[in-house]
C-alpha positions in Angstrom: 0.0 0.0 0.0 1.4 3.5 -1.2 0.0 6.8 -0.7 1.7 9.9 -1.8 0.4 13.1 -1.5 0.8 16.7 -0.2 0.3 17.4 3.6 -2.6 19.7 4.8 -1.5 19.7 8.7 -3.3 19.8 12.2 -2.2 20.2 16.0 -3.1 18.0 18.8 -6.7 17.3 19.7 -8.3 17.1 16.6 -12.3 16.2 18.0 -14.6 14.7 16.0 -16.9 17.7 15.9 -14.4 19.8 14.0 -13.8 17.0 11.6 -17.7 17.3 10.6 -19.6 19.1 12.6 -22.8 17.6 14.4 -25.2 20.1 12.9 -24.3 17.9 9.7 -25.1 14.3 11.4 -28.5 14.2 9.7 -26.9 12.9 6.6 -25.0 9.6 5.4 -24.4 11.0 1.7 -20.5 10.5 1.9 -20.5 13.7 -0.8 -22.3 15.8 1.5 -20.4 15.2 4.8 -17.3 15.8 2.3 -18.3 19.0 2.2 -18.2 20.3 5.5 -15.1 18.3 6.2 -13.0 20.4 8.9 -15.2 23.5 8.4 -15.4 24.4 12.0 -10.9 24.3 12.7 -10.1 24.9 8.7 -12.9 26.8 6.3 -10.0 26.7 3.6 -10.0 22.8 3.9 -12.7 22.0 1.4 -11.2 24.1 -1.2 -7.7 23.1 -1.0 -8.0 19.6 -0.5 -7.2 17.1 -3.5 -7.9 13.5 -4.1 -4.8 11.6 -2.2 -3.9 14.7 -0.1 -2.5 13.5 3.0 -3.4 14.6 6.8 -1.0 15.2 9.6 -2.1 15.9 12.9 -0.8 15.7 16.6 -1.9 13.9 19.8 -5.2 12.5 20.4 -6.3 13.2 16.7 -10.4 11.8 16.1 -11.1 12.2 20.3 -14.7 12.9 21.1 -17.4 10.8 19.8 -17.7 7.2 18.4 -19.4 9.1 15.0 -18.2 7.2 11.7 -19.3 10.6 9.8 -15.3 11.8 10.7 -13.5 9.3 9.1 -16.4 9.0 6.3 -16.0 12.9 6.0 -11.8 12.9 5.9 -11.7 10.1 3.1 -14.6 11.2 1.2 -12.8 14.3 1.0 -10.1 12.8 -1.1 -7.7 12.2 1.6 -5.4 9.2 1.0 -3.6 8.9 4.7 -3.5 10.0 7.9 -0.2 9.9 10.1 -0.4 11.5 13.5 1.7 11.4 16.9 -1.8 9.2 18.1 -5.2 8.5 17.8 -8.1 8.0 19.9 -9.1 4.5 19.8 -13.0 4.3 18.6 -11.8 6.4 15.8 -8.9 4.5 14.7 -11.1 1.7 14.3 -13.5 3.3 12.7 -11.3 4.3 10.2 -9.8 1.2 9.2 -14.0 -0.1 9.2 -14.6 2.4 6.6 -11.2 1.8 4.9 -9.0 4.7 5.5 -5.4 4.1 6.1 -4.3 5.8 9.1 -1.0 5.0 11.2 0.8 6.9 13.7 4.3 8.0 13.2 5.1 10.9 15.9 8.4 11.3 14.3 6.6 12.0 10.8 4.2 14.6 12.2 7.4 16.6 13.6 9.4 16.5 10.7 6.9 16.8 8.0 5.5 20.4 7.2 2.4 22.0 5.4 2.2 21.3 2.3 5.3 19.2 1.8 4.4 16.0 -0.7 5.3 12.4 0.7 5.4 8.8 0.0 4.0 6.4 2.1 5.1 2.3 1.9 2.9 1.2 4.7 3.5 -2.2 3.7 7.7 -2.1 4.4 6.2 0.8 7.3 8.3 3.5 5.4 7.6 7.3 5.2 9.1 9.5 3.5 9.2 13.3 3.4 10.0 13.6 -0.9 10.2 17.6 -0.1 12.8 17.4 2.3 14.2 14.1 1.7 13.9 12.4 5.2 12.5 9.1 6.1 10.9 7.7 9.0 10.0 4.3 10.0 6.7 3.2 11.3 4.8 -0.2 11.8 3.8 -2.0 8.7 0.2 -2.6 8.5 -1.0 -6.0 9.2 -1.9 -8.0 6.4 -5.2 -8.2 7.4 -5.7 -4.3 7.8 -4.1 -4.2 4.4 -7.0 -6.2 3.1 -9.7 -3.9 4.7 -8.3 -1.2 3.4 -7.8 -2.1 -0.3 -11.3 -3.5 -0.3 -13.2 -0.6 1.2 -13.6 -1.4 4.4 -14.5 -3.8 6.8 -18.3 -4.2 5.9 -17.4 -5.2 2.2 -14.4 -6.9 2.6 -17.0 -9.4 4.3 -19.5 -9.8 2.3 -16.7 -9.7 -0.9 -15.4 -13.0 1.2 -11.5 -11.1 1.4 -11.9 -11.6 5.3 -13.8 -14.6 7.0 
């Protein structure tokens, strides 16, 4: 799995109301939730953000509430990847349910910058920074995780028989 992209980047405590905002719940059109992605914390988000962009963020990013509308929201937008220093659990798993490839890499988040373009091989667990020309190591995603991902999500990857 490789994801390259250029870096739109957040602080710690990203919450799952400023990825997409409650007012917005009444919806499960993937399009729609799109856009109002980060509206609330970045009203330039929408607008900037292209298909295989990648997110960085800091501690704790996806804390508040169990709602699958934020990771629906951030990979509807066109977002590839997320790396941050960590996540909040419901959310990581939620993300990996809907099929968004998220990992945390605290040394990535520090030395990666706005709008800097990078290379992820999250099967060797490699990062690099193609602006700057560093590299960072991080866990390789389990094979099974890899399968969820490429397929989708969990959900499908089910009922397409990939996972049993």
């Amino acid at each position: 799995m490789k994801y390259t992209g250029n870096v739109i980047k957040y602080g710690d405590n990203v919450d799952t109301d400023v990825i997409i905002p409650a007012r917005y719940l009444n919806t499960s059109d993937h399009k729609e939730l799109a856009s109002h992605c980060m509206e609330d914390l970045d009203k330039t988000f929408v607008s900037r953000v292209q298909n295989g962009d990648i997110i960085t963020a800091g501690q704790n990013f996806g804390c508040g509430s169990s709602r699958e509308h934020a990771p629906i929201a951030i990979k509807a937008s066109g977002v590839s990847l997320v790396i941050a220093k960590s996540f909040a659990r419901i959310f990581y798993r939620n993300s990996i349910n809907i099929g968004l490839a998220i990992v945390e890499c605290p040394e990535a988040v520090d030395g990666i910058s706005e709008g800097d373009k990078v290379e992820a091989d999250l099967d060797n667990g490699i990062i690099r920074n193609l602006t700057t020309g560093t590299e960072f190591k991080t866990e390789p995603f389990p094979e099974f995780v890899q399968k969820i991902i490429e397929n989708g999500g969990l959900i499908k990857s089910i009922a397409d028989g990939v996972i049993k």
